[in-house]
C-alpha positions as CSV (number, residue, x, y, z in Angstrom):
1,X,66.6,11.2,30.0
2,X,66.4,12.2,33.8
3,X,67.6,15.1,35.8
4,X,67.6,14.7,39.8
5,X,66.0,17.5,41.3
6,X,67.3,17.6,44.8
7,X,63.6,18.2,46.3
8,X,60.0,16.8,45.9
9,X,58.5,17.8,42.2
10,X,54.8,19.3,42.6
11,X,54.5,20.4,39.4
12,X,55.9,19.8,36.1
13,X,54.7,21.4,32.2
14,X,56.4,21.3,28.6
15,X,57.2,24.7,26.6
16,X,54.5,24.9,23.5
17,X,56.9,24.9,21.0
18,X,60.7,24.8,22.7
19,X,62.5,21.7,24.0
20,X,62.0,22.9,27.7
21,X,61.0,21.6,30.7
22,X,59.7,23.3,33.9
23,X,59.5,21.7,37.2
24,X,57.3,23.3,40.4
25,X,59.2,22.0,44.0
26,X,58.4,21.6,47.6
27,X,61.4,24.4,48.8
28,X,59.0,27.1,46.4
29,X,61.9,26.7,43.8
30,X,61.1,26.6,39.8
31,X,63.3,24.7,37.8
32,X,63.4,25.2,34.1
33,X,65.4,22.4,32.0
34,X,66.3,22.3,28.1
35,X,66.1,19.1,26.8
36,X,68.9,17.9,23.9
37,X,66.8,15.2,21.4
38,X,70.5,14.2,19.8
39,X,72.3,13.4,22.6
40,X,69.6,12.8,24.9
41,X,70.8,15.2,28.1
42,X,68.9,17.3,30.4
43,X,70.2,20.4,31.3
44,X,68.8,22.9,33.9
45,X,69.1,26.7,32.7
46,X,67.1,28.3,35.7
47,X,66.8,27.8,39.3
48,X,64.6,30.6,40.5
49,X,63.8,30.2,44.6
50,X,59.7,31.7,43.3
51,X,58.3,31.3,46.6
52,X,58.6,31.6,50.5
53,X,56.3,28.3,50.4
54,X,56.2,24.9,48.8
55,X,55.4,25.8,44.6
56,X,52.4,23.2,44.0
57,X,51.8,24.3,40.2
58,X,53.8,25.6,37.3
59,X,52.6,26.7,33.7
60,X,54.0,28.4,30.6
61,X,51.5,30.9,29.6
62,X,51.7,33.9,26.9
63,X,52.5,31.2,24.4
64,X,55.8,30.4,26.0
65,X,57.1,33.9,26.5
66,X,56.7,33.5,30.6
67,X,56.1,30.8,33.3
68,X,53.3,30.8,35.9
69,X,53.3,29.2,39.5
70,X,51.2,29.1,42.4
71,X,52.2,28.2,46.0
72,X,51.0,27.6,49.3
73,X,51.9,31.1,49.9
74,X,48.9,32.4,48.6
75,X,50.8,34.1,45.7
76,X,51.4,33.4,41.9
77,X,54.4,34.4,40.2
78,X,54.7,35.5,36.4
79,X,58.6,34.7,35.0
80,X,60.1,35.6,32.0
81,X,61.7,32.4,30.2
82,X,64.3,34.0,28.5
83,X,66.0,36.1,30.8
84,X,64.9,35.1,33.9
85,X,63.5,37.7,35.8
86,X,60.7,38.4,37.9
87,X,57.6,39.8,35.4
88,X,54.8,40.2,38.0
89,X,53.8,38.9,41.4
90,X,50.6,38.8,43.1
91,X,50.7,38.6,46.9
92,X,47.6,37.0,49.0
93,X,45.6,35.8,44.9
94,X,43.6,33.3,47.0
95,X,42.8,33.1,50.9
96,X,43.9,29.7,50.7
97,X,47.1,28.0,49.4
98,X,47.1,27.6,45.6
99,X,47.2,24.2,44.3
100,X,46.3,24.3,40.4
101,X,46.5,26.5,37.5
102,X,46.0,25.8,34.0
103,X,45.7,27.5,30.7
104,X,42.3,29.0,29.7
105,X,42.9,30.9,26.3
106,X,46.1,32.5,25.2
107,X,45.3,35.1,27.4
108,X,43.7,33.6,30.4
109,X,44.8,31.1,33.4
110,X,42.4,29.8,35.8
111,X,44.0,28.9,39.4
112,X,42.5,26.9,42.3
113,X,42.6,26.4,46.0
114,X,43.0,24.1,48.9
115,X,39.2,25.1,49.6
116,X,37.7,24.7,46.4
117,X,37.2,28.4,45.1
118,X,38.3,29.2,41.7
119,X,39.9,32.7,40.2
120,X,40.0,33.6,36.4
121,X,43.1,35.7,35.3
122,X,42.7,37.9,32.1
123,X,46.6,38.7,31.5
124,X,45.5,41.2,28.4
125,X,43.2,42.9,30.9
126,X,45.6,42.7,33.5
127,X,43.0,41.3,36.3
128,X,41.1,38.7,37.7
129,X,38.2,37.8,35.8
130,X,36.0,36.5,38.6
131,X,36.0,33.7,41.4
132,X,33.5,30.3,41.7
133,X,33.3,28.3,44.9
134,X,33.0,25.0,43.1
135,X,34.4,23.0,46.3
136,X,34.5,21.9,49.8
137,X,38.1,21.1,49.9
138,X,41.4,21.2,47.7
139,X,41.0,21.6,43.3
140,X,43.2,18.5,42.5
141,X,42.9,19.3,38.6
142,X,41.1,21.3,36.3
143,X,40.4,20.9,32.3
144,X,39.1,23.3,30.3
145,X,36.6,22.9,27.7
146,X,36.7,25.7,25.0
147,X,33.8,24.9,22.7
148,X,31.1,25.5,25.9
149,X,33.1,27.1,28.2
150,X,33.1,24.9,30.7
151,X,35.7,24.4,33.2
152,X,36.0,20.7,35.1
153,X,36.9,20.6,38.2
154,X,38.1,17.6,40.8
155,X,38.6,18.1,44.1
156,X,39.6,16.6,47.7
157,X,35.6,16.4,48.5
158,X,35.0,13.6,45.8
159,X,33.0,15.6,43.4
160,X,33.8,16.7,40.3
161,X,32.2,20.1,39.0
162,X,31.1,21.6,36.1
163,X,31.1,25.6,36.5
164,X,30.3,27.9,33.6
165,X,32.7,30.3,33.0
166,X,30.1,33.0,31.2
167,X,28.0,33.2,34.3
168,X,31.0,32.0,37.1
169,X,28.5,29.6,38.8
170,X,28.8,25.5,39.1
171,X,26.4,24.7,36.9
172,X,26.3,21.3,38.1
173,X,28.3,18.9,40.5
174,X,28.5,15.2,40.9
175,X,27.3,13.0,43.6
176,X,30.1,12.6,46.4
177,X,32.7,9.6,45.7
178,X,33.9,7.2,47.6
179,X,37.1,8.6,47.7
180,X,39.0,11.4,47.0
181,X,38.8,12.7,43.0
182,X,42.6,13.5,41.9
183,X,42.5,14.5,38.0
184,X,40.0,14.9,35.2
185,X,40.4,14.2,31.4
186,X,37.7,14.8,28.2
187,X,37.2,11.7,25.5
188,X,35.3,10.7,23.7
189,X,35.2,13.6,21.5
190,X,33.4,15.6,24.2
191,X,31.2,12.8,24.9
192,X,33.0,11.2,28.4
193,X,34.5,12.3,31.2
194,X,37.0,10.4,33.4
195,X,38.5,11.2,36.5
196,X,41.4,9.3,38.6
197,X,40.9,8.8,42.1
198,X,42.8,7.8,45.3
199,X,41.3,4.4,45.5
200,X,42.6,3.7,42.2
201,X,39.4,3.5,40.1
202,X,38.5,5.2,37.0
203,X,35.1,7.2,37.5
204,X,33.0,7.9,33.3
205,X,30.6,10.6,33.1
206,X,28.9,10.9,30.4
207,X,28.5,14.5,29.3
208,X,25.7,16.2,30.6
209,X,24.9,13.5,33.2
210,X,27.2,14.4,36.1
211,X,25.2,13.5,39.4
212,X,26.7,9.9,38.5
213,X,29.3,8.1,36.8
214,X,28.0,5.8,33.9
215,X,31.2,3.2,34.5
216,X,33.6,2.8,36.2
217,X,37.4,1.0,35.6
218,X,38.7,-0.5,38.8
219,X,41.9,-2.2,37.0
220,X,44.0,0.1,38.7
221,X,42.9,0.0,42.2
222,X,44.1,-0.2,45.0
223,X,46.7,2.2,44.0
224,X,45.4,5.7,43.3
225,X,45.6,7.5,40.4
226,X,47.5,10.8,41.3
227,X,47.6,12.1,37.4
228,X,46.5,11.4,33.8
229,X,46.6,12.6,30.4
230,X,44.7,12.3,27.5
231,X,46.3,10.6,24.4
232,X,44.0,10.2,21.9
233,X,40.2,10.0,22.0
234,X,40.1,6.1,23.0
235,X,43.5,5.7,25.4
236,X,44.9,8.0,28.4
237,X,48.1,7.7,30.1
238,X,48.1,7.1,34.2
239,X,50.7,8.0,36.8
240,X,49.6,5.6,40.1
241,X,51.1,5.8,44.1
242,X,53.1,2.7,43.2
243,X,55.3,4.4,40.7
244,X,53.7,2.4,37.5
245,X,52.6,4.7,34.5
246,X,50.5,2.9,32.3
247,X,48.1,2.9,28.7
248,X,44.6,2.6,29.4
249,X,41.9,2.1,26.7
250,X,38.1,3.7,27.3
251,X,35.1,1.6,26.3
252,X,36.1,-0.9,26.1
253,X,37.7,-0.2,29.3
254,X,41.5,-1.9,29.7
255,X,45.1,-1.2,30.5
256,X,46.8,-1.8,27.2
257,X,50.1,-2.2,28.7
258,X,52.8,-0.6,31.3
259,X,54.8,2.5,29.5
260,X,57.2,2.8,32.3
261,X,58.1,2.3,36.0
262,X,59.0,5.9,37.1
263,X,60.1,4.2,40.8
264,X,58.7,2.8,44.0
265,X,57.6,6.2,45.0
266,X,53.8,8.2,43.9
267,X,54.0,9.7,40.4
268,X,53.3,13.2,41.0
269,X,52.6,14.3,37.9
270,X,52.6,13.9,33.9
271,X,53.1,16.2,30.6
272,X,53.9,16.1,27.1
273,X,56.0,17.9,25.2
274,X,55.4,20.1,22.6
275,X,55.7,17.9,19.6
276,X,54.4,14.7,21.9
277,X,57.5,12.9,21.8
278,X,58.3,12.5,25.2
279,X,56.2,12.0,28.3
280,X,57.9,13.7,31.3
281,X,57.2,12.3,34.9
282,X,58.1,13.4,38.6
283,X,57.8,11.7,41.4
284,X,58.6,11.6,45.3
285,X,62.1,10.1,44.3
286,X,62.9,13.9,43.2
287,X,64.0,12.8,40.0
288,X,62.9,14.5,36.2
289,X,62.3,11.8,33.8
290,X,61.7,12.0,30.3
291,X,60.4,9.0,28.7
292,X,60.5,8.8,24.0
293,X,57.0,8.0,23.2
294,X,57.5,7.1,19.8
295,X,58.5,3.4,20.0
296,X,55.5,2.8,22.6
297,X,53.1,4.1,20.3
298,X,54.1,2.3,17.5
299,X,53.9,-0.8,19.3
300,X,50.8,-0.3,21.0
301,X,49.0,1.1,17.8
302,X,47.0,-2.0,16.7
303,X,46.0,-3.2,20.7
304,X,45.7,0.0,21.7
305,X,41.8,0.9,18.7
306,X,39.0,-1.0,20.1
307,X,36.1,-1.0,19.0
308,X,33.3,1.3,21.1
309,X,31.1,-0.7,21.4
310,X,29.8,0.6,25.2
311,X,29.8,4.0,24.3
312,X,26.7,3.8,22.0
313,X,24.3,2.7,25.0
314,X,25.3,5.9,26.4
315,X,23.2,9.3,25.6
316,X,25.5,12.2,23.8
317,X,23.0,15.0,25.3
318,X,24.6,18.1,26.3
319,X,21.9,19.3,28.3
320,X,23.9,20.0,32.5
321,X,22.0,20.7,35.1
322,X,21.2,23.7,36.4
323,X,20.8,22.5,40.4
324,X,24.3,21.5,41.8
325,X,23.6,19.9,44.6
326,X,25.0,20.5,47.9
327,X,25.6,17.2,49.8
328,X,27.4,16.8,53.1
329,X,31.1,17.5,52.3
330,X,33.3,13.8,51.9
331,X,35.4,13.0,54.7
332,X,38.6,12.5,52.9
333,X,41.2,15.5,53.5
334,X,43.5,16.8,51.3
335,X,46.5,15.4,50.3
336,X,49.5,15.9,53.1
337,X,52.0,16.0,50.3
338,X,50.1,18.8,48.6
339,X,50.6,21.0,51.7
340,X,36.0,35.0,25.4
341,X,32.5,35.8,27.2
342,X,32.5,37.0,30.7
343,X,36.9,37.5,31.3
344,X,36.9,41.0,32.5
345,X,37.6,42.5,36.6
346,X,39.4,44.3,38.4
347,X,42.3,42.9,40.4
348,X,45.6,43.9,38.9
349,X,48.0,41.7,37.7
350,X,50.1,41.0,35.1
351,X,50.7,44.2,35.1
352,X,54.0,44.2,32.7
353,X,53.1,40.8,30.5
């Protein structure tokens, strides 16, 4: 299935329990699409012009009941899926231009900035939580990890940070990359932590030893990694700047095979849907594409278990440290396309969700 979008996609999340779509664009538009399994058609059921400025990010939130973006505006924008309409709006959230958001809780988003600081949203309290300078340059992506509450964070600087979200301090940050960091996933079960970069290769961490990566996977280099996803605890899916989406396996460390070519142009992002049947993709060729993830799966299942046999040589302590450091910040800059415990403050939003 594909939809052409008429503009550059940002930004692109699955309902959490409805066959539909949303997609962020570079005109500040929001697209929202219902997807037909039988018959295999896209059609678009909203085309909301959300912002003055390019929309970088797009999230259902509320379980579904509204959609969240952030632009380069500076403002994020709560709609209501059903109907439509405008929910809430909060002018000037961040300083800077917004370029992620993700989900938190049920009742809590966490967006960042093209200069590294972080804001928690508490949409039962109706505020922002609290802020974190975790970064020196843009938050490329951000993964939250319930059982510690521990948000990860990448960013344009090449470091990738842990910041505590009892206390809203990094508790700890990596040593600067090479290159620019562009997207952060969680294996393992709990126990490694990969992030893509723009040289193409695959930074581990093991958990609780973040100054520097354990491994590294340099299969996909030169072209860079703009987004991943997490399958399973052993194999994430890749969107690379030369179009290819591909299966990779973690320790042992391989590209199982190529799932799709989206086109010539950068992937710029990757979802599932609800019920993990189809992977969506956007790219610079301004086309929606959904891809049925059943057959690949099935195909892939026996290649696709190794054994981990690396991962035992690694330590499983959870101990972070306390000390992030503070080296000199990377001279990458941003991308040009890209333009419970402690939630409670005081800056009013979501007002009517």
């Amino acid at each position: 299935m594909e939809a052409s979008l008429g503009e550059i996609p940002f930004g692109i999340d699955f309902h959490p329990s409805k066959e539909l779509v949303a997609v962020s664009l570079i005109t500040g538009d929001l697209h929202l699409y219902k997807y037909n399994t039988d018959n295999s058609s896209l059609q678009r059921c909203l085309d909301l012009h959300a912002h003055a400025e390019s929309c970088r990010t797009v999230r259902f939130i509320n379980g579904g009941q509204a959609v969240a973006t952030g632009s380069k505006d500076c403002s994020i924008l709560a709609t209501d899926v059903e109907t439509g309409s405008v929910i809430a709006r909060l002018e000037n959230a961040h300083e800077n231009a917004i370029n992620s958001l993700i989900n938190l809780t049920e009742s809590t988003v966490a967006t960042g900035d093209d200069e590294g600081c972080i804001k928690v949203w508490d949409t039962r309290q109706r505020s922002c939580s609290g802020s974190i300078n975790a970064h020196e340059d843009y938050i490329s992506d951000m993964n939250f990890v319930s059982d510690s509450m521990k948000l990860l964070t990448t960013s344009g600087d090449g470091t990738l940070s842990v910041c505590n979200l009892r206390t809203y301090k990094v508790q700890t940050r990596s040593e600067f990359s090479e290159d620019e960091l562009s997207s952060v996933v969680v294996m393992k079960n709990g126990r490694k932590v990969i992030c893509g970069s723009q040289g193409g290769t695959l930074l581990l961490y093991s958990w609780g030893f973040f100054k520097d990566c354990s491994d590294r996977f340099v299969d996909l280099s030169p072209n860079s990694v703009e987004a991943m996803l997490k399958l399973d605890e052993d194999r994430l899916i890749t969107g690379s700047e030369n179009g290819l989406i591909s299966l990779v396996g973690i320790l042992p460390n391989r590209i199982i095979q190529p799932i799709a070519e989206h086109s010539e142009y950068p992937v710029e992002g990757l979802a599932f849907s609800h019920d993990r049947r189809f992977l969506g993709s956007i790219s610079h060729d301004q086309m929606l594409k959904l891809w049925d993830l059943n057959e690949i799966l099935q195909g892939s299942e026996n290649a696709a278990k190794g054994q981990d046999a690396s991962s035992n040589s690694d330590s499983d302590g959870m101990d972070v440290d306390d000390n992030p450091s503070h080296s000199k910040k990377g001279t990458k800059t941003k991308n040009a396309n890209k333009g419970g415990a402690g939630f409670s403050g005081s800056n009013n939003f979501f007002a009517d969700l």
